[in-house]
Structure formats: C-alpha cells, structure tokens
C-alpha positions, 0 to 999 in steps of 0.5 A: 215858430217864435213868429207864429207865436208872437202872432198868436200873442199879438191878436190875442192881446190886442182882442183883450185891449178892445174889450172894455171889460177887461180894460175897466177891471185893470184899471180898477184894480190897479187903483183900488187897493193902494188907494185903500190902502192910503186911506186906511192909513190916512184915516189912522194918522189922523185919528192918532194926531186929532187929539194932540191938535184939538185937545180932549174934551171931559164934562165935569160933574161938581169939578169945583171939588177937585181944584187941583185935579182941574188944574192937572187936566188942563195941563194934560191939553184936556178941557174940563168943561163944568156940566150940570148934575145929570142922571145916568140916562143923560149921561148916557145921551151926551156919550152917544152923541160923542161929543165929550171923550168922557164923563167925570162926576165927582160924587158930593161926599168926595171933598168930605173923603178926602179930608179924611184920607178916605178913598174919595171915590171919583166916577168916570162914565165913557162909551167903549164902542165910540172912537173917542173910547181911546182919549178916555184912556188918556183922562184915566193916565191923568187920574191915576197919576193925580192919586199918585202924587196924592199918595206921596205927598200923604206918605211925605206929611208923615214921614214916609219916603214914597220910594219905601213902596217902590222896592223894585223899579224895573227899567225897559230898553225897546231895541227895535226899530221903527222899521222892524216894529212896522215891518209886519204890519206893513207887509199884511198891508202890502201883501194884498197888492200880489191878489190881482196878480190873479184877478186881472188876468182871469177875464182874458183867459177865459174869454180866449179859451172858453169864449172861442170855445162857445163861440166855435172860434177856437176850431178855426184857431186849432186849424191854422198851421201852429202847434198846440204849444204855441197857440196855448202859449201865446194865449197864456203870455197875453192874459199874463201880460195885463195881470204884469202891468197892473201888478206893477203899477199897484206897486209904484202907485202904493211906493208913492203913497207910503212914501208920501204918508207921514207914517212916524205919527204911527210909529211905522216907516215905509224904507223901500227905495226905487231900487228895491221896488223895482226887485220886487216889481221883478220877482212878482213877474212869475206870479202873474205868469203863473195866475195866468197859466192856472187861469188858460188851463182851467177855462180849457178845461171847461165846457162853456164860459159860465163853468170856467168863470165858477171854477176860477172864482173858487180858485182864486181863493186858494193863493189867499189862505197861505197868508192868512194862517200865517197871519193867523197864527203869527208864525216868524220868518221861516225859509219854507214861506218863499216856496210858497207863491204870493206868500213869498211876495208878501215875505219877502215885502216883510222883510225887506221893510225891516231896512236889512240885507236878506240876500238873494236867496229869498229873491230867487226862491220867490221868483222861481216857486212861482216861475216853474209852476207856470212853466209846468201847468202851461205843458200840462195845457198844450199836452191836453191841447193836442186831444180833439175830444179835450178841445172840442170839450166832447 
C-alpha cells in the first residue's frame, strides 16, 4: 500500500514539476513577499535616517528679525536659507515642489512685538500631504523651545525663577524593550509569508483533480489497483509538497533579510536565531498540508477546472480574516489564537520576537490546529472518493 501510494505521489509530482505554471508562481511567491517586505523596510530606514544625513532645509522670510532663532536652527542641522518675500500662492508652489521641509515667515511687525514682550507672532506654511511633512515637526520643536528660553530668560529679568511654572515635573521610564516594541509590528509583517502556504498549493490540486476530471483522465486513475485513499493521498501530499518548500524559503529568505536590515534605526530588532527559524519553519508544515487538503477536496468537488479555480479563490480569503480582526481590533496575546490556523504561525512569530521563553505548548498547538484538520478533510475526500456518481461529478 505505502509503494502504490509513493507511486501516486510521485507521477503526480513530477506532472506538477513539468508544468511552467506551477513552477513560475512558486518561485513568485517564494521571492515576492520577503522581497516586500525588505524594501518597505528599506525605504523606512532610510527615510527615518535621510534627515540626520542631509539636514533639513526651511526658506525663511525676513529671518534677518530673529538672529537668535537662526542661530538655534542651525545648531538643530536645519539650513535656513533666506528667501524673498513671497505671497501665498508662491508659498504654496515652492511646498509642492518639495524642496524645502517648510516655510518660516516672520511677519514685519515681529521685532517691534518682541521688543515689547508682545506675542510676536511667527507663520510656519508646510504641505501635510508631503513626505517632508515629518521634518516640519522637528523645525516646530525648535520654535517651540526657542519660545521657551524666551520666556525664562524674561521671567529670570524680573525676578521670576521659571521653575515657579513648573509646579510638577513628571519623569517617564519606558521599561520595554526594543524587541517587545517591535514584536507586533514585526509579526503583522512576518505574518503575511504563511498566505502562500495556501497559494502555491492551489494550481496543482486543481489541475490533479479537476483537470484529470475534464480531461477523463481521472477514470483511468480510479481504474488502477488502488484505494481511494491512497490516490487522494498522494494527490494531497504532492500539491502539499510545493506550498512546504516555498513556504520554507519564504521564510529563510525573509530571516536573512531582517537580519541584514539595520532595524535599530526604527527602534525594532529581528532576534530570531537559526534555530528557532527552523521550529517555526516545522510547525508551519501542517499548514501547507492543510491548504493542500482544502484545496484537493474542493477541486473534486467541482465539475470542471474553471468552477474550482472560483470556489478556491473565495476560500482563499477565509485564512486572512483571523488576523486582521486581530490587528484591527488589537487584541493581546491570548491562547485561543494558537487554535486558530495561520494566526497561530503569526502569534506565534509575534511572540517569539519579543526574545523570551513561551514554551511548547504554543508550538504544538500551532502544529496541530492546523495538522488535524488536514487529516480530517482528506478522510472526508477519500469517503466521498468512493462514490462514482461524486467522481464522475454526475
């Protein structure tokens, strides 16, 4: 029994491994999402460290007023570059163009207001749907601690200690760590490499099942001295097989990435070792096994290959819902998430990143939520095996 099953497995993989189909979205997928997933946070290291190399750049309007507001930006690595008066529409052009972070016009009137200890009142024009709108919040730091030492140094010349304003200074200690600030972030990340799990799988189920079924094949396959499980069997393990190996790669390939990534410059950090990669690279077997098993039962219970592409793509989005009303609705960490396939991989990414023991409880319950289902599906499919009506689908 177990030889005609390797048969099976065998001719059916090597059918899959001839068709350029199938070989092209595993490689696609295998590549696809841990190279987005390295540029999104490639792009994002390097937008958090372009102003600390470059510096910002603010036009200034009459900046001649405020020497000492100058003086304080270009400590702050923030180049005021003096512009000509300019009206709004101007303003407005030079923001578009994105050149400057920011705007800073110090009104006529403002070294007269000053002089007086009068609010001198300072404009600040900045583009909110640019990607320099977060340098402009730095320039606003400045200004506001420039008012600040304003304000003491008046309340100092008349004989006012500043700390009279300060009746209560509150001191904040941030115990978290950098692995547990970034463990959720990561583990959304990370979370969408299980998907093909489902995906890379689908067209060789369909194709050993609903395409022998178009194609007649499938009686000759049914005519051959095996049981109905076996041949359903060896289906399953093949189409399993591809979604096992890309998911695996995914996995390598995205480790290697976030532990090339200088991720200190968001205030994340990827801890995962080899070791543990490979536990969870384990535990995620099940899955594919399982989006295999889901995949074979409903291409046979479809009439033709177009009907089970349909009904698979519908189904496909059924494993994504879980996490996202977790994300959603930012539920914690709670143990019913590792009876949950997919969302326990992604759990359980989640809270192995934040580099602390959560024993073997969550790996097992990870590998098995997803482990008996496939089990129980695929006896579902080789029951209904045995029906020629269900196999002839009349």
């Amino acid at each position: 029994m177990k030889t005609k099953l390797w048969v099976i497995y065998w001719k059916e993989l090597r059918e899959t491994l001839r068709d350029k189909r199938s070989l092209g979205m595993l490689a696609m997928f295998t590549l696809f999402y841990p190279l987005m997933i390295g540029f999104m946070l490639h792009t994002g290291i390097a937008k958090s460290t372009k102003t600390e190399r470059e510096g910002i750049e603010l036009a200034v309007i009459g900046g001649a007023r405020a020497p000492t507001l100058m003086s304080q930006l270009a400590q702050k690595n923030i180049t005021a570059k003096e512009t000509a008066p300019m009206d709004e529409e101007a303003i407005g052009e030079l923001l578009r163009s994105k050149k400057m972070a920011a705007v800073l016009r110090l009104p006529e009137d403002f070294t007269e207001n000053y002089q007086a200890m009068r609010p001198a009142r300072l404009e600040i024009w900045y583009d909110s749907a640019s990607d320099r709108d977060r340098q402009r919040k730095d320039v606003e730091d400045v200004l506001e601690a420039y008012g600040a030492n304003v304000a003491n140094a008046r309340l100092l010349a008349h004989g006012v200690s500043p700390a009279a304003l300060t009746p209560i200074l509150v001191q904040r200690y941030d115990t978290g760590t950098n692995a547990s600030r970034s463990a959720v972030l990561i583990g959304s990340i990370i979370g969408i490499l299980f998907f093909p799990a489902f995906m890379l799988s689908m067209s060789a189920a369909v194709d050993s099942t609903a395409g022998e079924r178009e194609r007649r094949s499938l009686e000759v396959l049914m005519a051959q001295p095996a049981r109905t499980w076996e041949l359903v069997c060896g289906k399953w393990l093949a189409a399993s097989t591809l979604a096992i190996v890309g998911v695996t790669l995914e996995l390598i390939l995205a480790h290697l990435i976030l532990g090339w990534l200088p991720l200190e410059e968001l205030g994340m950090t990827w801890s995962l070792g080899w070791g543990q990669l490979l536990l969870v690279c384990a535990v995620t077997v099940p899955l594919a096994l399982l989006g295999g098993a889901l995949h074979v039962t409903l291409a046979m219970n479809s009439k033709s290959f177009k009907e089970a592409q349909t009904m698979i793509s519908f189904v496909l989005l059924v494993p994504i819902i879980p996490g996202l009303v977790v994300s959603f609705m930012e539920l914690k960490t709670a143990q019913w998430m590792y009876l949950v396939p997919m969302l326990s991989n992604q759990t359980l990414v989640t809270e192995m990143s934040k580099a602390g023991g959560i024993g073997a409880l969550p790996f097992v319950l990870t590998f098995l939520c997803s482990a008996i289902p496939a089990v129980l599906i695929i006896a579902f499919a080789s029951w209904r095996m045995k029906s020629e009506r269900y196999v002839l689908a009349v």
